[in-house]
N, C-alpha and C positions, 0 to 999 in steps of 0.2 A: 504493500500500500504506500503511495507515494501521499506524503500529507509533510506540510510545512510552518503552516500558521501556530499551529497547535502547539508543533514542537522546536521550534525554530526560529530565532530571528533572523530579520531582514539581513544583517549583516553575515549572518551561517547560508545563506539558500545560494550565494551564487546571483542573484538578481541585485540590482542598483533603484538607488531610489527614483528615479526615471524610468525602470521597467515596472514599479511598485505605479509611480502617480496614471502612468499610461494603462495600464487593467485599472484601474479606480475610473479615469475620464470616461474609459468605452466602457466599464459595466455600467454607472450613471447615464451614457445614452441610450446606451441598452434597456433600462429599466425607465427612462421616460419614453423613450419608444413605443415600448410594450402597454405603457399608461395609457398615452395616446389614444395608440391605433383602437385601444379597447375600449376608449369609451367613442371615437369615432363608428367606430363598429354596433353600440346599442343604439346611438342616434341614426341610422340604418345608414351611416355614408358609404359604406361598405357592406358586401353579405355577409361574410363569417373572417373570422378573424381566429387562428391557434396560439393563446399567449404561452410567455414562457419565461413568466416570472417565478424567480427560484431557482430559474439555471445560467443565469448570466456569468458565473464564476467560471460555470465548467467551457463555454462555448467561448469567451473571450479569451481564457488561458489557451483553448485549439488556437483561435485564430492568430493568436501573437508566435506561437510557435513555429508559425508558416513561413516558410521563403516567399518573394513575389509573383515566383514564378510556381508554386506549384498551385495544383489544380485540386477545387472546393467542389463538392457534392455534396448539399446539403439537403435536409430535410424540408418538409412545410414548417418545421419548429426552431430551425437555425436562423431567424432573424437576426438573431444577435452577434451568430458569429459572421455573415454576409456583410453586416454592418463594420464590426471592426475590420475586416478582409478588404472594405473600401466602397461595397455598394450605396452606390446614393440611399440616403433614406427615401422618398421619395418614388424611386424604382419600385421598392416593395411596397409602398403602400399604391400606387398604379396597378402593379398586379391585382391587388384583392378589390382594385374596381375595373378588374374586365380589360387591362390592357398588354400587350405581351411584357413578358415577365422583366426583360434588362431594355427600358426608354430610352434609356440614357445610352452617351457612347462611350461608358465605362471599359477599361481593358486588361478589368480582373480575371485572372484564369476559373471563372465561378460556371457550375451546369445549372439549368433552370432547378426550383424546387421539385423534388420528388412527392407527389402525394399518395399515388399506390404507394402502398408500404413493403418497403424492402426493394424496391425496383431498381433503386440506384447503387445498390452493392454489389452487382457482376458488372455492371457500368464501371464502375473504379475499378474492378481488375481488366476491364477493356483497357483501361486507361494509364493504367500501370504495365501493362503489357508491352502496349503502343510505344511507349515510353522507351521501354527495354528495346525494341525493334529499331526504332529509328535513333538511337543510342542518347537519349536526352538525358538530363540528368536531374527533372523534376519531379517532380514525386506526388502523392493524390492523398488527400484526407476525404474520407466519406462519413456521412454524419446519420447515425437513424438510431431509436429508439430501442427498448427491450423487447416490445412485442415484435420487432422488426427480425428476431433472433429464432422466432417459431416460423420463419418463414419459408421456403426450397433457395428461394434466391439468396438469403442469408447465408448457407452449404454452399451452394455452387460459386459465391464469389468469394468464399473463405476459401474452398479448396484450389479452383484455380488459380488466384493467386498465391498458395503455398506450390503449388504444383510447378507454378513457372515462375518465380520469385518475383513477382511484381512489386513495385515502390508502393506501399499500399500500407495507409494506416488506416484501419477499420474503429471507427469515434463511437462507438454506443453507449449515447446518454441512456444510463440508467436510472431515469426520474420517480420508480415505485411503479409506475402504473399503465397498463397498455389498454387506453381506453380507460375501464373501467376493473379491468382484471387486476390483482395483485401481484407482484412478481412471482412468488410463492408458487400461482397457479400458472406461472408461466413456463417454467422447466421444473425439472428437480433436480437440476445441475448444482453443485456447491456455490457455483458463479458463473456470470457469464463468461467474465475472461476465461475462466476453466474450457471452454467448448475449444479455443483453442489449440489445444493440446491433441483434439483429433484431425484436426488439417497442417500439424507439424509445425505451426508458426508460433510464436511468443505472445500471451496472453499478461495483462498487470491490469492491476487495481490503480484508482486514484481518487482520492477524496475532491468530487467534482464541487464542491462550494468552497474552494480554495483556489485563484485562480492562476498564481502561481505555483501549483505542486501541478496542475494539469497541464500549465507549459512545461513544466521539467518534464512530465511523462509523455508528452505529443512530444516533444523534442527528441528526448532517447527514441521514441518508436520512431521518427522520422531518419534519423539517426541509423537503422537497422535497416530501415525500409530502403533507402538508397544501397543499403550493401548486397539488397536481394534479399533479405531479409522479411516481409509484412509481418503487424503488428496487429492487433486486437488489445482496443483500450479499451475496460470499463469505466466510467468516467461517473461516481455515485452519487446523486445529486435528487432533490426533489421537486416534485411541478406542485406549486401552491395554489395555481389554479386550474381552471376544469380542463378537460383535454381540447376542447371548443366552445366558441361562445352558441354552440349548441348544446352546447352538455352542462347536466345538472350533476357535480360532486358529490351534492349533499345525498345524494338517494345510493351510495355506495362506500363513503367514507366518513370519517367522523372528524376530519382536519386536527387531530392529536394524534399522528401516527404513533407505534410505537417504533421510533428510530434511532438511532446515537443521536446527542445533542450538537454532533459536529453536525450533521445532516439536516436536522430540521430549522438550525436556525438559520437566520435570511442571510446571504452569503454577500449582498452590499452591507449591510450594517457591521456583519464582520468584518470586511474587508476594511471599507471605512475607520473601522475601530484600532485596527492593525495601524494604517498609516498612519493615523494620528497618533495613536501611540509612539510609533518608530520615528514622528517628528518628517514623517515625510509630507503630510500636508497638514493646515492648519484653515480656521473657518472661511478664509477669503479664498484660499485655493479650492477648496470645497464649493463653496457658492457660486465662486465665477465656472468650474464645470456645470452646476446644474443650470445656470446662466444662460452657457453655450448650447448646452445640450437643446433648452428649450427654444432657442433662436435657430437654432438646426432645424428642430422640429416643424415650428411654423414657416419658414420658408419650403418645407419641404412638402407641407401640406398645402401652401397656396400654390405652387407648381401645379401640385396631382388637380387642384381645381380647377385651377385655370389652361388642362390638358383635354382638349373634346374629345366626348365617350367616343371608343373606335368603331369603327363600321365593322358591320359582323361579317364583310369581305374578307378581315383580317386574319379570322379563325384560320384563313390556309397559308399565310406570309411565313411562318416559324416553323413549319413541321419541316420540309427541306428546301435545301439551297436552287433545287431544279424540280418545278413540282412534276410525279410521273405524269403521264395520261390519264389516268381513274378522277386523280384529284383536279386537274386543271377543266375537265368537263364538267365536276361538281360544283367547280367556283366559278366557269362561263354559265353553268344553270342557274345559281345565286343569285351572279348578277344579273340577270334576265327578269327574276323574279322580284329583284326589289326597286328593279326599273318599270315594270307594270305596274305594280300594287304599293310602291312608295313608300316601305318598309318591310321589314320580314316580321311579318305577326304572322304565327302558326294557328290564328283563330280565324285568319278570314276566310 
């Protein structure tokens, strides 16, 4: 178990108080982000919204551990690490009203959100492959969930990448709960990291509300992965809130898990509490990030407003670079059809 806060100060871990104020800055826009978009999301400005308050330690410590150049697959639940990775905020909140996923002409190595579950885990070992093939020397972090581990695609992108030693670090936030199931009912494995041990690659633990033990631990697995090595991180961390702003909690949990108190408590106020303690920031440094965080925020929401809703022509712009024949007749019929009838309403 890779953990630091707990047992370690700032001056033992190897990180500088510059690597300490930088995870504090992105987990605070992280966690106004997440504010945000959810209450933007009950005022209907958007349709569904997956928060993912409670994991900002674990996904900002991935994303600091990244090179620029390697390549992110994240989840619907990796807001936070797209964000510190460089995604406009903005972009994702465009997506969750109807527009292709990257607006902007960002030139982060990032793949669209995954929302089938588990889809994007044989994707990174494509990726890691390719990587090996054309002899690059960047490497892939992919990001999904516990339930994401009952899945076939889970196996097949663990084993082929042990198989062909892809650059491949496999991020599974373990937040407690998939859906509504408890981990408990999810395997009866000791651990998830344990599963690795049948596709031959290196499995570890890290205390994911810590956000510097889980850059030490993305770091060593990145570290492994370029040698041919792939990794499997569990990253332990909790979701405080529902899995969607469609899902009701209360009708399956009791919000007092029984968990370690490293885990249940809120992983910014720890963090928070750590700096200022360590003397690494102090109230104005503090205040001027939520500051920033929040002038990020409203510019990036009056963008997505003043962005016109896209034409449902678009639907065919993003699936490929050359659309085949099947699809180019179904978007010459399209437009046929919303040039006679003056919108595509499936009730006329």
């Amino acid at each position: 178990m890779h953990r630091l806060i707990a047992e370690r100060g700032l001056d033992d871990t190897g990180f500088t108080a510059d690597d300490a104020r930088a995870a504090l800055r992105d987990m605070i826009r992280a966690r106004r982000f997440d504010e945000r978009a959810l209450a933007l999301q009950r005022r209907g400005w958007m349709s569904g919204y997956p928060p993912f308050r409670g994991q900002e330690a674990s996904q900002i410590g991935a994303a600091h551990a990244m090179r620029d150049d390697d390549v992110l697959l994240p989840t619907y639940r990796s807001n936070a690490l797209q964000l510190a990775r460089g995604v406009p905020p903005s972009d994702i909140l465009l997506f969750r009203r109807g527009h292709a996923e990257y607006a902007s002409d960002h030139d982060v190595p990032v793949f669209p959100q995954a929302v089938p579950i588990g889809s994007q885990i044989p994707h990174a070992a494509g990726v890691g492959m390719a990587a090996n093939y054309r002899g690059d020397d960047h490497a892939a972090l992919v990001c999904f969930g516990d339930g994401a581990t009952s899945e076939g695609d889970f196996h097949e992108g663990l084993n082929f990448a042990g198989v062909f030693d892809a650059p491949v670090v496999f991020f599974c936030e373990n937040n407690g709960w998939a859906i509504s199931l408890p981990r408990e009912r999810q395997t009866a494995s000791e651990s998830i990291a344990a599963k690795a041990d049948a596709y031959g690659i290196d499995g570890m633990q890290v205390d994911g509300n810590d956000p510097l033990a889980v850059r030490e631990a993305v770091e060593r697995g990145f570290e492994k992965a370029r040698a041919g090595e792939p990794v499997l991180i569990e990253s332990l961390t909790y979701r405080q809130g529902p899995h969607t702003t469609a899902d009701d909690p209360s009708r399956y949990r009791d919000d007092e898990p029984d968990l370690p108190e490293w885990r249940t408590r809120d992983p910014l106020d720890r963090f928070e509490s750590f700096c200022r303690e360590g003397g690494v920031v102090d109230d104005a440094a503090v205040e001027a990030m939520y500051d920033d965080a929040d002038e990020e925020l409203r510019e990036a929401v009056e963008r997505a407003e003043a962005t016109p809703e896209p034409g449902t022509d678009e639907l065919f712009d993003s699936v490929y670079a050359e659309l085949p024949p099947e699809l180019s007749r179904q978007r010459e019929e399209h437009v046929a059809f919303v040039e006679r009838n003056g919108s595509f309403d499936i009730e006329r």
